[in-house]
C-alpha positions, 0 to 999 in steps of 0.5 A, a space after each residue: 500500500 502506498 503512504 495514504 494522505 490523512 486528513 481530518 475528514 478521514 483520520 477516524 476511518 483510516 486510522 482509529 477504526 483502521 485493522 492494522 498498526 498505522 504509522 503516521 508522520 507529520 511533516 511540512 513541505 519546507 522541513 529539511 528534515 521532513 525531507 530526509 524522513 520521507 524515502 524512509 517512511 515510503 520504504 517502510 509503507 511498500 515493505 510492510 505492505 498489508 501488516 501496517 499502515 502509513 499514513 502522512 500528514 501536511 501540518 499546514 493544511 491539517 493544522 487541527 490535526 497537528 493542534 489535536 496531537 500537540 505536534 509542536 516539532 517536525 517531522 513527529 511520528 505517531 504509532 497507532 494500534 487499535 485506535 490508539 496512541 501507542 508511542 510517537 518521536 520527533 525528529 528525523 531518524 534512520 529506519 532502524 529506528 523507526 521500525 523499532 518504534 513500529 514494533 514496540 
């Protein structure tokens, strides 16, 4: 699957009533960070294809969203299994990293 485009008009169908663990990363198009982030998460997306689902959200235009989760640095990413909040980081980080937060 590829990384899905969360808004909130989505978010309860595609994350808190979603089947699998999703992981979703807040991020803006003008973060350098961000920009490093982003090869990983859509790597980890087509590697755990059908057991996870990736999920990004633009924090300039879902702004509730970002209020909602107190995103204040980004890129943060987000765990969810079961329709709730399992674990987040802020920061770019190496895939390793990531996966180990997935995985938790």
């Amino acid at each position: 699957m590829a990384v899905m485009t969360i808004t909130k008009e989505n978010f309860d169908e595609e994350v808190l009533q979603a089947k699998e663990p999703v992981l979703l990363d807040f991020w803006a198009s003008w973060c350098g960070p961000c920009k490093m982030v982003a090869p990983v998460i859509d790597e980890i997306a087509a590697e755990r294809k059908g057991t996870l689902k990736v999920g990004k959200i633009n924090v300039d235009e879902q702004p509730e969203l970002a209020s909602q989760f107190s995103v204040m640095s980004i890129p943060t990413l987000l765990i969810f299994d079961g329709g709730k909040l399992k674990t987040s980081a802020v920061g770019a980080m190496p895939k390793s990293s990531i996966l180990t937060l997935v995985d938790k």
